[in-house]
BALOBA-1460 file (C-alpha; in Angstrom, 3 decimals):
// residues 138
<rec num="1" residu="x" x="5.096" y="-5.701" z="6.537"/>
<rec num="2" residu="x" x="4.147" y="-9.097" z="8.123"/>
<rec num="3" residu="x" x="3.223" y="-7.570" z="11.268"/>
<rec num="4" residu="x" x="0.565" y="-4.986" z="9.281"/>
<rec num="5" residu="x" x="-0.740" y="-7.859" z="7.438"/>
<rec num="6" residu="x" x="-0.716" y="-9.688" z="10.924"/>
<rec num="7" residu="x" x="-1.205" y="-6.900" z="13.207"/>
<rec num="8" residu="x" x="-4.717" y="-5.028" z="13.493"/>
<rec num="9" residu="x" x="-6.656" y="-4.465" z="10.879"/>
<rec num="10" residu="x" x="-9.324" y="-2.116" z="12.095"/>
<rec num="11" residu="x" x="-7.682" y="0.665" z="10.457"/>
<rec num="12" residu="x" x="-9.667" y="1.373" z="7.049"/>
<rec num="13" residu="x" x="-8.825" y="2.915" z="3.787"/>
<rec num="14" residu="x" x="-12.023" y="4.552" z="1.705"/>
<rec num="15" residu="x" x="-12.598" y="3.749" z="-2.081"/>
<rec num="16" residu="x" x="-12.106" y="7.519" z="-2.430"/>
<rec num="17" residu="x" x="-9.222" y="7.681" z="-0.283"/>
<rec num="18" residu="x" x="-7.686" y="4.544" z="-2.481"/>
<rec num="19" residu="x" x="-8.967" y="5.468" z="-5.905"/>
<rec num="20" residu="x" x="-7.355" y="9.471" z="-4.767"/>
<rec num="21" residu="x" x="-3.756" y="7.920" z="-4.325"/>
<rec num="22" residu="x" x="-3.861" y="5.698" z="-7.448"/>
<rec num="23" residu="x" x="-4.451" y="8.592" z="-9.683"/>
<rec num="24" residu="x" x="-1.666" y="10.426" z="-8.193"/>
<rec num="25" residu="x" x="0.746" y="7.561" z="-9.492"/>
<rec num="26" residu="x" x="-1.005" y="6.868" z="-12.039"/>
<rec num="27" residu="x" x="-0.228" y="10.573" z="-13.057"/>
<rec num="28" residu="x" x="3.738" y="10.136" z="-12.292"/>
<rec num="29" residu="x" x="3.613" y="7.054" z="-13.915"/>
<rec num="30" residu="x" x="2.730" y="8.371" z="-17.415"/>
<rec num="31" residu="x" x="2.044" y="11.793" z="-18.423"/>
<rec num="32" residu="x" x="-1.122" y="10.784" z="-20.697"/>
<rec num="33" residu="x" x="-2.488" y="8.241" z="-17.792"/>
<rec num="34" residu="x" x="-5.981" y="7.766" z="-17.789"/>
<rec num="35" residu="x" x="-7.540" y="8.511" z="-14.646"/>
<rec num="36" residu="x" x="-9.374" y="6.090" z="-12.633"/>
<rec num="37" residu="x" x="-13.098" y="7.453" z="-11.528"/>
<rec num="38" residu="x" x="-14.520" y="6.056" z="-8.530"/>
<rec num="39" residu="x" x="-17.790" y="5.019" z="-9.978"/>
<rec num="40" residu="x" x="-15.556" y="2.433" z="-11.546"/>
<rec num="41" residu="x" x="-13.078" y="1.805" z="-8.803"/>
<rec num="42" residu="x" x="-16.568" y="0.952" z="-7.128"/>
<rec num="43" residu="x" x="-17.109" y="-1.447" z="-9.892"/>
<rec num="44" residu="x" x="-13.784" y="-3.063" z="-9.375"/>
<rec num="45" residu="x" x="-14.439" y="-3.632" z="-5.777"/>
<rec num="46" residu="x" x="-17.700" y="-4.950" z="-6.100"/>
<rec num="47" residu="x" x="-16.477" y="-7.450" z="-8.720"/>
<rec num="48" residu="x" x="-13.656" y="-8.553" z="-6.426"/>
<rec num="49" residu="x" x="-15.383" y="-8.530" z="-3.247"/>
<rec num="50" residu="x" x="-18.832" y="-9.885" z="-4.144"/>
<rec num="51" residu="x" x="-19.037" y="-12.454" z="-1.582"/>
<rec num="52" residu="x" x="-17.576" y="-9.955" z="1.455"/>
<rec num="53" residu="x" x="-19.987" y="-7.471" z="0.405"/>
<rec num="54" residu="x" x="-22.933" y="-9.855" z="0.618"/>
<rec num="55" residu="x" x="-21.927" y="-11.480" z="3.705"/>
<rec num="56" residu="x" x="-21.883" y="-7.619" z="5.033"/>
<rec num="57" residu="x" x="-18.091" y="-8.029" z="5.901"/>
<rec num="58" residu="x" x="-17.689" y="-5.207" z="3.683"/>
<rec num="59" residu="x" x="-20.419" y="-2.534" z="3.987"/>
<rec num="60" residu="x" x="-21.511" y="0.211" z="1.885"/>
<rec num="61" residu="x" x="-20.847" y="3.714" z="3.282"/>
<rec num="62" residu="x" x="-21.500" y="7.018" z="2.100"/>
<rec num="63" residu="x" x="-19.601" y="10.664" z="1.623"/>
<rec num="64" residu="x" x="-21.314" y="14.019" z="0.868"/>
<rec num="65" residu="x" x="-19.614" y="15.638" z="-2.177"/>
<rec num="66" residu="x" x="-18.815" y="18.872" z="-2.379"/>
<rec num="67" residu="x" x="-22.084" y="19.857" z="-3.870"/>
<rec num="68" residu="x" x="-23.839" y="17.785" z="-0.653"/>
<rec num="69" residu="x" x="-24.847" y="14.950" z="-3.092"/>
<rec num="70" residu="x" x="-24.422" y="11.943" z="-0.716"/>
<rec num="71" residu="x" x="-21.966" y="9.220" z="-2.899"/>
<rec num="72" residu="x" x="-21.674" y="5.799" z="-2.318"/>
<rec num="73" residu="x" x="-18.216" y="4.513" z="-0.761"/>
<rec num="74" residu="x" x="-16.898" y="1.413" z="0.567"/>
<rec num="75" residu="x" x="-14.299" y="0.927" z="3.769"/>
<rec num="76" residu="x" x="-11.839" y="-1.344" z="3.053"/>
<rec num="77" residu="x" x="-8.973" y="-2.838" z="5.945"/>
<rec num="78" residu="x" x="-5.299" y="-3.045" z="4.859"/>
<rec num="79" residu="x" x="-5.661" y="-6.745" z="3.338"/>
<rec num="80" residu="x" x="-8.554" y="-5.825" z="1.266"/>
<rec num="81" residu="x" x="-6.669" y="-2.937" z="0.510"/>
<rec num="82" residu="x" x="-3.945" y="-4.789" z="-1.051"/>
<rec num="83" residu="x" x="-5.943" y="-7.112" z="-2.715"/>
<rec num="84" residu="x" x="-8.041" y="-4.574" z="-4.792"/>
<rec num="85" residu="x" x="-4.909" y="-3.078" z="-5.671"/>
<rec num="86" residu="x" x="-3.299" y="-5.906" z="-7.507"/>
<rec num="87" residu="x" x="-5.099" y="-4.712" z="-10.249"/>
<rec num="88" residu="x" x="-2.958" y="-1.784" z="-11.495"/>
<rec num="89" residu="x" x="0.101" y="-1.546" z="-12.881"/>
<rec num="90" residu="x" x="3.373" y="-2.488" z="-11.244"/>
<rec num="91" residu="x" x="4.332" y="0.982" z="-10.378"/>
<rec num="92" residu="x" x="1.213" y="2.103" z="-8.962"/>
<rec num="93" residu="x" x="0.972" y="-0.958" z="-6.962"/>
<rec num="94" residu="x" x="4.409" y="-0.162" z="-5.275"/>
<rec num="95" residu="x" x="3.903" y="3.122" z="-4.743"/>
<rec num="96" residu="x" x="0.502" y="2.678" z="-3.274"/>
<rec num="97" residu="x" x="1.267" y="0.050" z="-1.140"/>
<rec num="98" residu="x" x="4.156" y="2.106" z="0.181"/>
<rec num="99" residu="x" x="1.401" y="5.061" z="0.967"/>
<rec num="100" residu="x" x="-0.278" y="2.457" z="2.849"/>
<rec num="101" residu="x" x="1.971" y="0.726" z="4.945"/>
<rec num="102" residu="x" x="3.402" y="4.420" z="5.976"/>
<rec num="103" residu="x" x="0.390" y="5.653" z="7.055"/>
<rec num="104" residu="x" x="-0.444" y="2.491" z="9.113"/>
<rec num="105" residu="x" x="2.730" y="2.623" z="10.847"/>
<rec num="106" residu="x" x="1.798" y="6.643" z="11.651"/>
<rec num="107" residu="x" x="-1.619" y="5.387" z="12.593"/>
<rec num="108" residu="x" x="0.282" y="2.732" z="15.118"/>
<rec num="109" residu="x" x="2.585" y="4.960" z="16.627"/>
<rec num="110" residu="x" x="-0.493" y="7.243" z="17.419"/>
<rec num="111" residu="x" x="-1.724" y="4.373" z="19.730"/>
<rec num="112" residu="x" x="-1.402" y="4.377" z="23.304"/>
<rec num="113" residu="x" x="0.567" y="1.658" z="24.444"/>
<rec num="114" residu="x" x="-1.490" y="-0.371" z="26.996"/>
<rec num="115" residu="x" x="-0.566" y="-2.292" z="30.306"/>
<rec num="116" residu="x" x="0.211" y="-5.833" z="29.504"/>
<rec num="117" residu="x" x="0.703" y="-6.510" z="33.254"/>
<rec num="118" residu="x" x="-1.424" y="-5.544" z="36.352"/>
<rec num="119" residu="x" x="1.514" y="-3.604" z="37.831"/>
<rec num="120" residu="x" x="1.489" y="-1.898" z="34.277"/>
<rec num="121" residu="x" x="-1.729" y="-0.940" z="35.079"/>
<rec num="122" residu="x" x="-2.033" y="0.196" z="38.488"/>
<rec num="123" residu="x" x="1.018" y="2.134" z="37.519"/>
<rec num="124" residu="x" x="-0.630" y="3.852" z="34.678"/>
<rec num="125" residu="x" x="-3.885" y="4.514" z="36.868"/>
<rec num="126" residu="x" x="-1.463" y="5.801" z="39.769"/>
<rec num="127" residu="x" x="0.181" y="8.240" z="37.111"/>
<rec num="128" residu="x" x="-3.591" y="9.486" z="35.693"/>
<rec num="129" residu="x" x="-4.494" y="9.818" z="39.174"/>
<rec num="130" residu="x" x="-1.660" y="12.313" z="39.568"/>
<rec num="131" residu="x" x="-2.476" y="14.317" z="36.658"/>
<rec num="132" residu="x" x="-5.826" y="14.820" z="37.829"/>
<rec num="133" residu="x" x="-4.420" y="16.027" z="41.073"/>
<rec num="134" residu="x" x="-2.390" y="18.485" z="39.801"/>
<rec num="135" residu="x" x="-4.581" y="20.226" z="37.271"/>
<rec num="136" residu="x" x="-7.245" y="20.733" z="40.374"/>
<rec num="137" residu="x" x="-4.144" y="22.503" z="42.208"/>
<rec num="138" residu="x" x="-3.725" y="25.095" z="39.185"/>
């Protein structure tokens, strides 16, 4: 976990994507669970992220519905993530944060590995060089 808290945090998680997974738990958790709307998971974030949001460190983003209404939506990285998410219960919070570190460790394995060296690299150019070569033969 320390190196997804330490590692890169491009990778971003929408409100809808986040509010979507804690209603799922939320669900398991209890039978009767209220579910959480994303107007108000919006609400939430704006609360706890005032100052990112006005420094434009967080910015305001938008979806299209399925009726093509056009939704407001924030992007949040895996810290912000977290934080938000200290809100709800214990159980959601586990199993939400176990969603997310999953799917960042997908999202990492996805990722090319690059050259740390310059022989790395002239390797890797070498090899790309090839490839090229041998789909103009077929």
């Amino acid at each position: 976990m320390n190196e997804l808290l330490g590692g890169d945090q491009t990778q971003k998680f929408t409100s809808l994507y986040l509010v979507e997974q804690i209603n799922v738990f939320r669900r398991q958790e209890k039978e009767e669970s209220k579910e959480l709307l994303h107007k108000s998971f919006l609400t939430k974030i704006e609360a706890e992220f005032e100052d990112e949001i006005t420094e434009q460190k967080i910015l305001l983003s938008e979806y299209k519905d399925q009726s093509g209404k056009r939704n407001k939506m924030y992007e949040l990285n895996f810290e912000q993530s977290l934080q938000i998410l200290m809100s709800e219960s214990k159980f959601v919070r586990k199993a939400v944060i176990e969603v997310l570190k999953r799917q960042q460790q997908e999202i990492n394995a996805l990722k090319p590995k690059l050259p740390t060296t310059y022989k790395e690299a002239l390797l890797e150019l070498v090899r790309i060089e090839e490839e090229k070569e041998q789909l103009l033969i077929e």
